[in-house]
MINU-277593 format. One record per atom (N, C-alpha, C): atom name; x, y, z. Coordinates in steps of 0.05 Angstrom, whole numbers, plus 5000, padded with zeros to 4 digits. Example, Ala and Ser with C-alpha at 12.3 -4.5 7.8 and 13.67 -1.06 7.14 Angstrom:
REM MINU-277593
R   atome      x      y      z
R       N   5264   4886   5156
R      CA   5246   4910   5156
R       C   5264   4934   5156
R       N   5257   4955   5142
R      CA   5273   4979   5143
R       C   5258   5001   5157
END
This chain:
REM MINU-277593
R   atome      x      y      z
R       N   4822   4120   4231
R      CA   4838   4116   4256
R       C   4867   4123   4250
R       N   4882   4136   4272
R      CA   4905   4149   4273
R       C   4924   4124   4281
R       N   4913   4107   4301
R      CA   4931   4077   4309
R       C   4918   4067   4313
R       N   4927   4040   4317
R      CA   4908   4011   4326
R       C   4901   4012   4366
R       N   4883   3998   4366
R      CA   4876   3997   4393
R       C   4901   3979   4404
R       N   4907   3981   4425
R      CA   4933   3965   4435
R       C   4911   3950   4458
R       N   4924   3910   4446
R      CA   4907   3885   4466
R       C   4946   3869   4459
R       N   4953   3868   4478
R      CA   4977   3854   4483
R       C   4971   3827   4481
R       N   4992   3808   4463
R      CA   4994   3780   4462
R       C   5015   3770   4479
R       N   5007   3749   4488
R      CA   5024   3732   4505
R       C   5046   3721   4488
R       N   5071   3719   4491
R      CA   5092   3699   4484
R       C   5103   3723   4458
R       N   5107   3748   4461
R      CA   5115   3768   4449
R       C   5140   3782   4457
R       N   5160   3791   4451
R      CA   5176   3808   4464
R       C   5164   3839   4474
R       N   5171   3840   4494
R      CA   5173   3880   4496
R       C   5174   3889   4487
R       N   5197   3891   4471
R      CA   5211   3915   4454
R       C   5218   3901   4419
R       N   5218   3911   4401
R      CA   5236   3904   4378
R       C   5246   3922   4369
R       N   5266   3915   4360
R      CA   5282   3938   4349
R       C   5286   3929   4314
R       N   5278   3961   4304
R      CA   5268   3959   4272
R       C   5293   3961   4256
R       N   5304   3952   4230
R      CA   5331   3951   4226
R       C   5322   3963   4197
R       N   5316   3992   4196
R      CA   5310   4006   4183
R       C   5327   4002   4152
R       N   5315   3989   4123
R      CA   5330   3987   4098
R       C   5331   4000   4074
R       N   5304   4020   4083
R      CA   5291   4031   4059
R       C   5319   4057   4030
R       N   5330   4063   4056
R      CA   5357   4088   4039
R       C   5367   4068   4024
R       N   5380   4041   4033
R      CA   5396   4026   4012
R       C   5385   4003   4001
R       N   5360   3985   4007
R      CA   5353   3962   3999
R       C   5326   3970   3991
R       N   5315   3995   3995
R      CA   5286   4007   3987
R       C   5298   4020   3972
R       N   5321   4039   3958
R      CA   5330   4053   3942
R       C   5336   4041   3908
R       N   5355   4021   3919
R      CA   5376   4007   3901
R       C   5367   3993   3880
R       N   5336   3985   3867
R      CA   5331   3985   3851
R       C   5313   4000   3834
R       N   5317   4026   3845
R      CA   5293   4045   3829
R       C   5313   4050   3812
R       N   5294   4050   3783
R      CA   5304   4063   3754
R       C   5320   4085   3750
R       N   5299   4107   3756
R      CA   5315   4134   3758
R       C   5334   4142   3786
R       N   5353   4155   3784
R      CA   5368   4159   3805
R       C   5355   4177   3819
R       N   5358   4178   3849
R      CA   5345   4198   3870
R       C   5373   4212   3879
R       N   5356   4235   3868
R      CA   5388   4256   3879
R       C   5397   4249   3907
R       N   5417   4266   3909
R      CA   5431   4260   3932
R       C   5420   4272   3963
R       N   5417   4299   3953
R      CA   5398   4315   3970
R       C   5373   4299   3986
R       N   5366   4288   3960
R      CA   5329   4274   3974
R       C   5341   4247   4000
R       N   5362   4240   3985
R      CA   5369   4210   4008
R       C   5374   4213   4031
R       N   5401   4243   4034
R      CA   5405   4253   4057
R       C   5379   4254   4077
R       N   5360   4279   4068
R      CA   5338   4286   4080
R       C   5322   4257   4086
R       N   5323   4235   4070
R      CA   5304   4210   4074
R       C   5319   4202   4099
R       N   5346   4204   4102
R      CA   5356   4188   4125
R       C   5346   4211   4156
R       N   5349   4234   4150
R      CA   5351   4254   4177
R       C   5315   4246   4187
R       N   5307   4248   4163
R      CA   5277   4250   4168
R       C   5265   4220   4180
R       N   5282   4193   4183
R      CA   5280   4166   4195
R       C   5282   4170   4217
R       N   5309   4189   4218
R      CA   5314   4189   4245
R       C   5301   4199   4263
R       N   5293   4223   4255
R      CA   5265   4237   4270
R       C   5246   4221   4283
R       N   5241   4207   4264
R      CA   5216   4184   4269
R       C   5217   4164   4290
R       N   5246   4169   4294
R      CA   5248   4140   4319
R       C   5265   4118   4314
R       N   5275   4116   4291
R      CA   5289   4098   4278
R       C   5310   4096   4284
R       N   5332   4078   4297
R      CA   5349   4079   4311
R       C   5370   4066   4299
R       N   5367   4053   4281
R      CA   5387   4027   4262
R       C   5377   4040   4237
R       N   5393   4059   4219
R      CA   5386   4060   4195
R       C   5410   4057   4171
R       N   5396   4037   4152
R      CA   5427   4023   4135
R       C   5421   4050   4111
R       N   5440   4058   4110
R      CA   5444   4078   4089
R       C   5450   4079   4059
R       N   5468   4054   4055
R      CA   5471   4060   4025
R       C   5490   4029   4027
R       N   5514   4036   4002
R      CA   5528   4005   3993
R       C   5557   4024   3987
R       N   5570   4006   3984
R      CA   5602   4020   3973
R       C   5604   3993   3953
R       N   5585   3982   3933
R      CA   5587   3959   3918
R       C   5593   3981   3889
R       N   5603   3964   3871
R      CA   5608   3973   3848
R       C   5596   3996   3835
R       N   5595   4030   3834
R      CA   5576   4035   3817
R       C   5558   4025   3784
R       N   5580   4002   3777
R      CA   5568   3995   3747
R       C   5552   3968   3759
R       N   5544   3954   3779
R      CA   5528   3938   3786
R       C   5498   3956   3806
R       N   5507   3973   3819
R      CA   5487   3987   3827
R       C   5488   4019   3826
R       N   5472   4029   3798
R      CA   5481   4059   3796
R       C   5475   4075   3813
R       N   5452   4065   3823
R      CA   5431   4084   3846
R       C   5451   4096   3865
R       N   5472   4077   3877
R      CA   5483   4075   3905
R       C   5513   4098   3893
R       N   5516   4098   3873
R      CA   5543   4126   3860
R       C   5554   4138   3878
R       N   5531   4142   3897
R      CA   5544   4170   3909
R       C   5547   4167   3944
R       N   5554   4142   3944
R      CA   5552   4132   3973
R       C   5568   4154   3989
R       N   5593   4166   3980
R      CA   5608   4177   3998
R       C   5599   4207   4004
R       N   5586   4212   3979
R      CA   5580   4246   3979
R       C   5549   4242   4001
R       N   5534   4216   4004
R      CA   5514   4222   4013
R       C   5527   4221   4053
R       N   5541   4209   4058
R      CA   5560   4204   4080
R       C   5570   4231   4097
R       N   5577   4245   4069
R      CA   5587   4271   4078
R       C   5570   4283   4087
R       N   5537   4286   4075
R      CA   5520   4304   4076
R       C   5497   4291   4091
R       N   5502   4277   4108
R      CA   5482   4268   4126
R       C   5487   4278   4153
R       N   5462   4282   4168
R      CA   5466   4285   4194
R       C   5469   4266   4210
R       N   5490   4270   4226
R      CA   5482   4238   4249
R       C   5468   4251   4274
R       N   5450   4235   4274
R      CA   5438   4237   4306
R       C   5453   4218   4323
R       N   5463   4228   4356
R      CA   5471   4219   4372
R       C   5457   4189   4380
R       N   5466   4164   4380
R      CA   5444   4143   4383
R       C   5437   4130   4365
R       N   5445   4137   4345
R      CA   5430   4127   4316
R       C   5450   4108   4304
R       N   5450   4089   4295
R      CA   5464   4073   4283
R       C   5463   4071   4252
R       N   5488   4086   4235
R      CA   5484   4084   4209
R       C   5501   4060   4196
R       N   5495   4036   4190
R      CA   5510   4013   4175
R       C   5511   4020   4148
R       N   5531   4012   4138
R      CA   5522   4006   4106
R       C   5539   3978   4100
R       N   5525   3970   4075
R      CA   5529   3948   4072
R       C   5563   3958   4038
R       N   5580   3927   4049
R      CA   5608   3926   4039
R       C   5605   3904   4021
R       N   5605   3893   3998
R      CA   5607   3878   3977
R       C   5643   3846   3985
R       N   5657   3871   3989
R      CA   5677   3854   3991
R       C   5710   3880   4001
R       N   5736   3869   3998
R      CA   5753   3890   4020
R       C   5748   3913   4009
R       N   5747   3911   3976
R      CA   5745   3942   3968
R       C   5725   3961   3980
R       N   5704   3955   3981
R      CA   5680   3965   3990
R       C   5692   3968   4031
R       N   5691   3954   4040
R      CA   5715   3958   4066
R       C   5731   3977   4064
R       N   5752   3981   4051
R      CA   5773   4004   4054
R       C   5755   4023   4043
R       N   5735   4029   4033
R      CA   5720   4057   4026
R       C   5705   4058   4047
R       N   5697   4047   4070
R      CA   5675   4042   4093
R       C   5695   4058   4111
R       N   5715   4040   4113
R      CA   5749   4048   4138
R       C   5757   4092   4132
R       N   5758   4096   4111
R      CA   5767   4113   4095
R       C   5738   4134   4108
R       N   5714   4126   4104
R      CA   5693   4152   4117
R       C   5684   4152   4139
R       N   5706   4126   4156
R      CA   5697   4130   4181
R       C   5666   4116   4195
R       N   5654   4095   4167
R      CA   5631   4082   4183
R       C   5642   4065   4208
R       N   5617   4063   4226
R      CA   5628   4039   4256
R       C   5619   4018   4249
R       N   5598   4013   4226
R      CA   5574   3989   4222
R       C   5580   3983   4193
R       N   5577   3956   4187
R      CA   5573   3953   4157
R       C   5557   3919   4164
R       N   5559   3914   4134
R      CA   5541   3891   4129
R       C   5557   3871   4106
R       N   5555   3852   4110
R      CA   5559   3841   4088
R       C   5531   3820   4073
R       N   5542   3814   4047
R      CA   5508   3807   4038
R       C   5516   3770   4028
R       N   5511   3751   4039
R      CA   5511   3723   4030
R       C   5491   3716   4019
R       N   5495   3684   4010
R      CA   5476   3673   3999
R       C   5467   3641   4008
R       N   5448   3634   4018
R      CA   5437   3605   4024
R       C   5440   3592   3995
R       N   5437   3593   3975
R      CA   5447   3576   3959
R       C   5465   3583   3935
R       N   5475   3571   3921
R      CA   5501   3560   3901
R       C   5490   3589   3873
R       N   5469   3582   3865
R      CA   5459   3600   3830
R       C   5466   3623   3850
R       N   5441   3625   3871
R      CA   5444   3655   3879
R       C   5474   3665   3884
R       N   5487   3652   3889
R      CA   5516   3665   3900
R       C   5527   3679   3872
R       N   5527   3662   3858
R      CA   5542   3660   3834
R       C   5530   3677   3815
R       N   5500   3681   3815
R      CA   5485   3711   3802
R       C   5489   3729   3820
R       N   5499   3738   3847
R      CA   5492   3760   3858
R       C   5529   3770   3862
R       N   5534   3747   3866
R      CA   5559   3748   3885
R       C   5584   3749   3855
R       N   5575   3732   3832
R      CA   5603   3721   3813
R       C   5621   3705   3821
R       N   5609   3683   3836
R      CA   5630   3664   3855
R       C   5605   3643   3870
R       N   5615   3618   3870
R      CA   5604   3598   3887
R       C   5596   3603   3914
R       N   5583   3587   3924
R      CA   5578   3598   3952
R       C   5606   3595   3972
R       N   5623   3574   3971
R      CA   5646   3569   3978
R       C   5664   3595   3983
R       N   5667   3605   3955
R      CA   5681   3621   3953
R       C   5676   3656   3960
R       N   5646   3655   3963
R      CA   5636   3673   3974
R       C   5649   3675   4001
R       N   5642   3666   4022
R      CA   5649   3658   4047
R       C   5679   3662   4050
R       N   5700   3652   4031
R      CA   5723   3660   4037
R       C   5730   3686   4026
R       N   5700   3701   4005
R      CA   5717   3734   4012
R       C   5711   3752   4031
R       N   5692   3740   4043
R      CA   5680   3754   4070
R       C   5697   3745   4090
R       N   5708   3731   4096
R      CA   5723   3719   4117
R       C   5748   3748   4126
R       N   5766   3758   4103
R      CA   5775   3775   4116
R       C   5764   3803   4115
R       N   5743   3811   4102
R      CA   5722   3829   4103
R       C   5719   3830   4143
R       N   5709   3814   4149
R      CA   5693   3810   4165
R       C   5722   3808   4189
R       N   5741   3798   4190
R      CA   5767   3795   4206
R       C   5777   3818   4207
R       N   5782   3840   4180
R      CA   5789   3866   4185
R       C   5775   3892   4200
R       N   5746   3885   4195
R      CA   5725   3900   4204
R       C   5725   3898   4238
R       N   5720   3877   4245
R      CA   5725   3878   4277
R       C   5744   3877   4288
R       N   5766   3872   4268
R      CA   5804   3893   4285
R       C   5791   3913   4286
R       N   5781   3933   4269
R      CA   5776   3964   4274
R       C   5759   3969   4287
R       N   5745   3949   4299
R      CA   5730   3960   4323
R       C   5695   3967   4301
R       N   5693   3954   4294
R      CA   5665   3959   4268
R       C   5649   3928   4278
R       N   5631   3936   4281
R      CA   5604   3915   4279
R       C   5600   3904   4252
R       N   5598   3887   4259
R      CA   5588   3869   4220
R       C   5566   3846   4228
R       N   5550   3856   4201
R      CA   5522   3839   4211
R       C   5519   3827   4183
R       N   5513   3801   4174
R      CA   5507   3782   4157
R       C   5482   3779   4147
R       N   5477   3791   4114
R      CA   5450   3777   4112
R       C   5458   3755   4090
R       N   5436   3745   4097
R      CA   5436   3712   4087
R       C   5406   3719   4061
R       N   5416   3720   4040
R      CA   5391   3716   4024
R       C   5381   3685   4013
R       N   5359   3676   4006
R      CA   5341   3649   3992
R       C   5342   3639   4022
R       N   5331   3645   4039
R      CA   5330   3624   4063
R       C   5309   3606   4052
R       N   5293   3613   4046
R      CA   5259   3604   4040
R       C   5250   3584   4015
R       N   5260   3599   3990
R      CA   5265   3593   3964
R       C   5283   3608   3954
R       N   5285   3599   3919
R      CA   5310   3602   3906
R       C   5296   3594   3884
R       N   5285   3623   3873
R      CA   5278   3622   3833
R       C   5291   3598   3810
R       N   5314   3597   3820
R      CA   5330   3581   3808
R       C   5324   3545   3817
R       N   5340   3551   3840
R      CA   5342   3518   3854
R       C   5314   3517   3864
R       N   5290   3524   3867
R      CA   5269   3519   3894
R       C   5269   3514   3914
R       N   5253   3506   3931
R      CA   5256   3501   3963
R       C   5280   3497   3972
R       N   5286   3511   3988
R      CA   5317   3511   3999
R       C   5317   3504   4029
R       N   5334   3478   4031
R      CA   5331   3460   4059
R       C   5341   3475   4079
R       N   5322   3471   4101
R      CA   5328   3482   4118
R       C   5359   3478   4132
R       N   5364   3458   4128
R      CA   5394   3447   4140
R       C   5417   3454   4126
R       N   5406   3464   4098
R      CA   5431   3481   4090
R       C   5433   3515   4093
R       N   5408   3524   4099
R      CA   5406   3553   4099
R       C   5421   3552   4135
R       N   5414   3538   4158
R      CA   5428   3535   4177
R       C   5454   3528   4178
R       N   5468   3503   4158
R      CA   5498   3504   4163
R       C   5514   3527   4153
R       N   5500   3545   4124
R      CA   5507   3568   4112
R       C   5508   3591   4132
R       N   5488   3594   4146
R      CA   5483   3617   4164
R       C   5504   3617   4181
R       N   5512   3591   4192
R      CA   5523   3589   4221
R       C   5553   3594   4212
R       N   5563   3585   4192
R      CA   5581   3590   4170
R       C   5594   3622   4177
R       N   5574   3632   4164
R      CA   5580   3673   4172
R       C   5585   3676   4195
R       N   5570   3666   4216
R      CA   5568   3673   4240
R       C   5597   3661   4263
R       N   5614   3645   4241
R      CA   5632   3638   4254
R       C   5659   3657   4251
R       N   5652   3673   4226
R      CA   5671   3690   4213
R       C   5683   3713   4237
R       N   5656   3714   4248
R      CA   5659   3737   4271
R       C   5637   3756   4270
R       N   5618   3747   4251
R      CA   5591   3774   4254
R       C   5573   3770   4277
R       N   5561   3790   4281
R      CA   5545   3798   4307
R       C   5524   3791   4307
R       N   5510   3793   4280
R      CA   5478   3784   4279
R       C   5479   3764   4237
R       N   5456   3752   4244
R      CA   5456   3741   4219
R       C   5424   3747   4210
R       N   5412   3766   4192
R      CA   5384   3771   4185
R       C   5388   3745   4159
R       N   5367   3737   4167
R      CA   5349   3710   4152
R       C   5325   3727   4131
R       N   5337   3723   4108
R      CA   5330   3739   4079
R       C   5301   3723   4059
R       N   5275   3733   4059
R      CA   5260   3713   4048
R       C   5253   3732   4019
R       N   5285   3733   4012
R      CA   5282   3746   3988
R       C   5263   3742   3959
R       N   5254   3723   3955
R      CA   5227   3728   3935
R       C   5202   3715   3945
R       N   5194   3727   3978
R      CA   5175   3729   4003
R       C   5150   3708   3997
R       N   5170   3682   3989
R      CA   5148   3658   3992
R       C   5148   3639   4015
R       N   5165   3648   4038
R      CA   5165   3639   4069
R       C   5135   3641   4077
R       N   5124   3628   4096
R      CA   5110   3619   4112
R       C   5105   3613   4133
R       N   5087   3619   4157
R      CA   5099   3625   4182
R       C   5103   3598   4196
R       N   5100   3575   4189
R      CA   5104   3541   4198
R       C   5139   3549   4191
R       N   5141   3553   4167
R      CA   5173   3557   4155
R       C   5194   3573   4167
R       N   5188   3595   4174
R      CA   5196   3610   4193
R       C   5201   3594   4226
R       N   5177   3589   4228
R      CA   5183   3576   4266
R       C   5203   3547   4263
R       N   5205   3538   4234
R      CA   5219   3512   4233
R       C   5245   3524   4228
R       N   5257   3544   4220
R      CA   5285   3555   4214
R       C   5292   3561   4241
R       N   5284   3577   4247
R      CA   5292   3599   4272
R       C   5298   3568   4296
R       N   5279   3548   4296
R      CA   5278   3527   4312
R       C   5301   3508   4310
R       N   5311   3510   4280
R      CA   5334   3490   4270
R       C   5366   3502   4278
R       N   5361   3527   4279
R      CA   5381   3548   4284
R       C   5391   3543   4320
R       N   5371   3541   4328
R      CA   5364   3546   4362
R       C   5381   3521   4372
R       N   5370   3498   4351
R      CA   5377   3466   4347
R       C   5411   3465   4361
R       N   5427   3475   4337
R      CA   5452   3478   4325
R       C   5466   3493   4333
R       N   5455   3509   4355
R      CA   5473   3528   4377
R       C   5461   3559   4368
R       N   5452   3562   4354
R      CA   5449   3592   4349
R       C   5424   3599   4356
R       N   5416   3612   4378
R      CA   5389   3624   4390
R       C   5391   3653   4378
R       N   5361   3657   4379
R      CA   5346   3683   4365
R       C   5354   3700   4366
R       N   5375   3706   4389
R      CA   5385   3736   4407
R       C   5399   3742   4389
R       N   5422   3716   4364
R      CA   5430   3729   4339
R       C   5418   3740   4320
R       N   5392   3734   4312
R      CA   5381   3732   4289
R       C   5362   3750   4284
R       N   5359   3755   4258
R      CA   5340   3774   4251
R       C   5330   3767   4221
R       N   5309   3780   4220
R      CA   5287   3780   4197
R       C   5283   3793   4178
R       N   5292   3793   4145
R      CA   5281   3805   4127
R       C   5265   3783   4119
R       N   5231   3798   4108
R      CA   5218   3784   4094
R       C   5212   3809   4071
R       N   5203   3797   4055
R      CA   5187   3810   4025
R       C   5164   3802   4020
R       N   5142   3821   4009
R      CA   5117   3811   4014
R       C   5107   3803   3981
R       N   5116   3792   3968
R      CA   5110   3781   3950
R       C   5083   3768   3946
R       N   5075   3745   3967
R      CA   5056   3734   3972
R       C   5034   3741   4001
R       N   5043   3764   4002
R      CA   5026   3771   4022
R       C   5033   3759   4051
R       N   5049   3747   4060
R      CA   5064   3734   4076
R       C   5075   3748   4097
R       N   5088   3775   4093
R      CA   5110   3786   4109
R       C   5104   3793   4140
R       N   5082   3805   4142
R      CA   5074   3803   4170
R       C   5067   3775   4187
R       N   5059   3767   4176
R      CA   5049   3740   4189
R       C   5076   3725   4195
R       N   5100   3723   4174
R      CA   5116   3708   4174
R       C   5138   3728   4204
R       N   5133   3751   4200
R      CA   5144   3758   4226
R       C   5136   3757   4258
R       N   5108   3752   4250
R      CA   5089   3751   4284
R       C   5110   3716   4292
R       N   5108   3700   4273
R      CA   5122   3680   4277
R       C   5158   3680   4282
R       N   5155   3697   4277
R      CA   5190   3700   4288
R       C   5199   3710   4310
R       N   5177   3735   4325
R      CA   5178   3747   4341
R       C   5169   3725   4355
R       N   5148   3706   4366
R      CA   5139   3686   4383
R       C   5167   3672   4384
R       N   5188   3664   4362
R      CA   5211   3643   4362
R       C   5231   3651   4371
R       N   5222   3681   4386
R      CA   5247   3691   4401
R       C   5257   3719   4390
R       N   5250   3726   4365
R      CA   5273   3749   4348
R       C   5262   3768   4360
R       N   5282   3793   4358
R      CA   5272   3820   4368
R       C   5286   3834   4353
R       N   5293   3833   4320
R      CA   5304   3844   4309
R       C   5296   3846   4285
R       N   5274   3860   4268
R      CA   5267   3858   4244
R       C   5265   3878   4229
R       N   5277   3870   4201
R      CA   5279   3889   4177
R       C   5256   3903   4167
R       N   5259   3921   4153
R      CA   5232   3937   4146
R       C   5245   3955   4130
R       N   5231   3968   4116
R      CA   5235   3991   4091
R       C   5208   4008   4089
R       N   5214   4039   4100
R      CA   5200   4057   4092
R       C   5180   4058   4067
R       N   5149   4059   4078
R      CA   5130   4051   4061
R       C   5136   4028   4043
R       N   5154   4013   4043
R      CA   5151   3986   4029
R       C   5162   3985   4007
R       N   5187   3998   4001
R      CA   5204   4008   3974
R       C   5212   3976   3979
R       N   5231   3975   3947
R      CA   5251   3961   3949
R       C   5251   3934   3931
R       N   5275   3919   3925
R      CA   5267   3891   3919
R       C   5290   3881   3918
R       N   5305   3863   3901
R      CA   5327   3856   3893
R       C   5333   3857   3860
R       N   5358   3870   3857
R      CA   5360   3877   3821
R       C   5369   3852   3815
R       N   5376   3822   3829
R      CA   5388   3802   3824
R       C   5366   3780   3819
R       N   5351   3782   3830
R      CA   5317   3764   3829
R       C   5287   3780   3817
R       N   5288   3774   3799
R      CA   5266   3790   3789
R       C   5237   3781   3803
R       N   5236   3768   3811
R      CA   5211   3749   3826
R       C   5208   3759   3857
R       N   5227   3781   3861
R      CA   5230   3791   3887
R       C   5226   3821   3898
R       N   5194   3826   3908
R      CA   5176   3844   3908
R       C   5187   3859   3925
R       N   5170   3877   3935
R      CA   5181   3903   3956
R       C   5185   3887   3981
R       N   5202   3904   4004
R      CA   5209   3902   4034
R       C   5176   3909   4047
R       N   5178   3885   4069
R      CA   5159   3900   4088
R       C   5162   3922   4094
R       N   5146   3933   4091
R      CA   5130   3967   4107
R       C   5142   3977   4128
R       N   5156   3988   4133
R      CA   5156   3994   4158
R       C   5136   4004   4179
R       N   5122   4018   4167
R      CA   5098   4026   4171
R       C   5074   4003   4178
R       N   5063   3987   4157
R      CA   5049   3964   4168
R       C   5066   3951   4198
R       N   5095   3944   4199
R      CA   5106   3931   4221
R       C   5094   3943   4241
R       N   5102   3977   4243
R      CA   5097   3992   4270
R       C   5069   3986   4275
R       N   5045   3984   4256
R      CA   5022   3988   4270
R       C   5023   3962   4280
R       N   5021   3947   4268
R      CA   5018   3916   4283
R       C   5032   3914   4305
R       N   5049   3923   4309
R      CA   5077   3917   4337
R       C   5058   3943   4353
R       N   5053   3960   4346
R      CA   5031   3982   4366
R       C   5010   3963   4380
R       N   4988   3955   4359
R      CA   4966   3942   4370
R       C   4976   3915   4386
R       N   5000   3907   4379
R      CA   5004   3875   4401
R       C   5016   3891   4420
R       N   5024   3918   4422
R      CA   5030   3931   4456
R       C   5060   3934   4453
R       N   5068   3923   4432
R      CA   5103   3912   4426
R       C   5110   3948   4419
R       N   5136   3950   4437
R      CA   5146   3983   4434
R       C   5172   3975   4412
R       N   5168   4004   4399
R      CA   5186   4004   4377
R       C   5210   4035   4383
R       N   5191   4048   4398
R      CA   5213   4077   4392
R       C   5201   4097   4370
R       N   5189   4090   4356
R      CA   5173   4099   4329
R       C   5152   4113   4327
R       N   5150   4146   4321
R      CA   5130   4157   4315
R       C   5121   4159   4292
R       N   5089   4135   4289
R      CA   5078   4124   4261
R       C   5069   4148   4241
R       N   5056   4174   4251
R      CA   5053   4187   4240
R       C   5072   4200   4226
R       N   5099   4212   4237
R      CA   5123   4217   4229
R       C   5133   4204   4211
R       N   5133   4183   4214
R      CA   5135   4162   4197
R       C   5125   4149   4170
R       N   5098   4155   4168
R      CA   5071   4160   4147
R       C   5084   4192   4139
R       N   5087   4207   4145
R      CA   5095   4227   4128
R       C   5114   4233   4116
R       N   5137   4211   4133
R      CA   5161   4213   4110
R       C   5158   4188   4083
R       N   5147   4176   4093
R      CA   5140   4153   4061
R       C   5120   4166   4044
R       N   5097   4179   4052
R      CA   5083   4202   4035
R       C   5103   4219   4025
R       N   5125   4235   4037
R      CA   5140   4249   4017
R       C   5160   4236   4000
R       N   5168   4217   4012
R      CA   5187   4207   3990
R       C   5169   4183   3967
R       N   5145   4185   3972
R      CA   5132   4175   3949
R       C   5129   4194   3928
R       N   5123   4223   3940
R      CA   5111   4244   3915
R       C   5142   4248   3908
R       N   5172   4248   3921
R      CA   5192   4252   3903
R       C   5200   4233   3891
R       N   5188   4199   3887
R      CA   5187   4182   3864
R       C   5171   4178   3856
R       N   5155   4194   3856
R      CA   5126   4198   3831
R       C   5104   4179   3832
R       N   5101   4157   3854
R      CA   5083   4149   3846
R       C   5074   4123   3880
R       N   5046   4116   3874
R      CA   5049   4116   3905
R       C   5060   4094   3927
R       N   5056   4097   3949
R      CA   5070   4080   3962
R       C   5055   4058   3961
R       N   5069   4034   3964
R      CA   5062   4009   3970
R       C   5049   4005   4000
R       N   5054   4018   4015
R      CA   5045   4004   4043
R       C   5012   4013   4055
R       N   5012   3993   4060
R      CA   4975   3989   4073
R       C   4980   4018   4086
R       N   4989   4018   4097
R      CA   4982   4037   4126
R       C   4989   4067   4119
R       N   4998   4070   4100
R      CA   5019   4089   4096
R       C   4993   4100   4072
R       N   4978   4087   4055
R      CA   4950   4093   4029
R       C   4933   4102   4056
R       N   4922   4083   4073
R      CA   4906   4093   4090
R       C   4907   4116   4108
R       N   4932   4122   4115
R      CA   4934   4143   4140
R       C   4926   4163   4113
R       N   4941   4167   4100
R      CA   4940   4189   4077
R       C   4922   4201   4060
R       N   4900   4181   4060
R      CA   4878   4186   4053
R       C   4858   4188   4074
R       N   4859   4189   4093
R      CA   4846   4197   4114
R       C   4834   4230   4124
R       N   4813   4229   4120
R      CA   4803   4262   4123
R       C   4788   4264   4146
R       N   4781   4290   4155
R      CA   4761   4290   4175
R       C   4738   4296   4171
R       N   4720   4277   4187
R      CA   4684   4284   4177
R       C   4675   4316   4181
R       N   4664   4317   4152
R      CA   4652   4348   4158
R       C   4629   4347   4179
R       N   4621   4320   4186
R      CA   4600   4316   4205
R       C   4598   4296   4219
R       N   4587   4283   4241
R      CA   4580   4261   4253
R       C   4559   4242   4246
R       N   4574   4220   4235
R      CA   4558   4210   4225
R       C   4531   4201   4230
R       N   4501   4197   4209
R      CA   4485   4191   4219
R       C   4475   4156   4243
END
């Protein structure tokens, strides 16, 4: 089968819109570097596909993330499609004045729901995290730039464990006061659960912040990631993360497996009737190529199956 049969569920959105991660959060921990050439083409070739939100790269330190080196030369050498939204994510001002300087409209900044994580990812308390994003985030929307918040350990935390819901909400709401637009809820080593999910998004709703802000990264670590999103989309979201064939992880958490699929998302959001903008096959063929230009194969369900799919030399008996 080329797609799923489409049977629409009740209490679903229309539309979602995919917040495409694979160039910079599906990239950023592969070993060997991917030339610059291949990233460009990975981004033109998203966009083809339908992909309308695509985060492109980082302006973070090259000696903390080598992959990302060449953020500016890949900037230069990308195509923009009219419509297309390219973010990249800013570490802190430095990473800002290199964003201001090439002319991005979108950036990101990256938080943390708890204290170790801040302080392994970030080199600073959570406290103090928050106050370097504060004018990150104050300078960015003088210039007229969107800034969107991700929140990583909503779920758990390798370190600390179960992480209360009442602090991943006062943390969240925290960013969200800074001045950012959206806040994606990070289930960075993808041991969320879809009860866990409808109790966040619900605690959020609680405390003044409804879904219309929020959005979804999960990681499929435990096999979780779809399910934990059918539950987010019912809690209101219409905004969820994904990564081309399912690259990706975090170089800060070793316990933290690839990005959902983008691919698995679309079929599932096909068969519940839910429109994306997304042509899956287009799509299946750009994670097939940028699998054979990192040597080895893709992670995503849908993405093994379309690909191995042949046609009967006959009808079956």
């Amino acid at each position: 089968m080329r797609a799923p049969m489409e049977i629409p569920a009740e209490g679903l959105p229309d539309r979602v819109t995919i917040y495409e991660v694979g160039p910079r959060d599906g990239l950023q921990n592969e070993s060997v570097i991917v030339p610059v050439e291949t990233k460009a083409r990975l981004v033109s070739r998203l966009a083809a596909a339908g992909l309308t939100t695509i985060e492109t790269t980082s302006f973070v330190h090259p000696k903390w993330v080598p992959q990302l080196a060449d953020a500016e030369e890949l900037l230069e050498r990308m195509e923009r499609v009219p419509g297309v939204r390219y973010p990249v994510l800013v570490p802190n001002e430095r990473g800002l004045d290199r964003a201001l300087e090439r002319g991005v409209t979108e950036i990101a900044i990256f938080g943390s729901a708890t204290e170790t994580f801040a302080r392994r990812n970030l080199n600073r308390g959570l406290d103090a995290s928050i106050e370097m994003f504060a004018p990150v985030v104050a300078r960015a929307t003088a210039a007229g730039m969107r800034v969107r918040a991700y929140l990583s350990m909503c779920f758990g935390d390798p370190w600390e464990g179960p992480v209360p819901v009442e602090q991943v909400v006062r943390t969240g709401r925290r960013l969200l006061d800074l001045g950012c637009a959206e806040l994606s809820l990070g289930d960075t080593i993808g041991v969320g659960t879809p009860g866990h999910v409808t109790a966040l998004i619900g605690a959020f709703a609680a405390a003044g912040t409804g879904p219309g802000r929020l959005a979804v990264h999960f990681h499929d670590t435990y096999g979780q990631a779809l399910a934990n999103t059918l539950a987010a989309l019912r809690a209101g979201v219409t905004v969820v993360d994904a990564s081309a064939g399912g690259i990706g992880g975090c170089p800060y958490a070793r316990s933290a497996t690839g990005n959902l699929a983008t691919e698995d998302l679309v079929w599932m959001l096909t068969g519940l009737g839910v429109r994306t903008g997304v042509d899956l096959e287009s799509l299946v063929a750009t994670s097939a190529w940028l699998a054979g230009e990192l040597g080895r194969p893709s992670p995503s369900r849908v993405v093994q199956a379309m690909s191995s799919e042949q046609e009967p030399d006959h009808a079956p008996a």
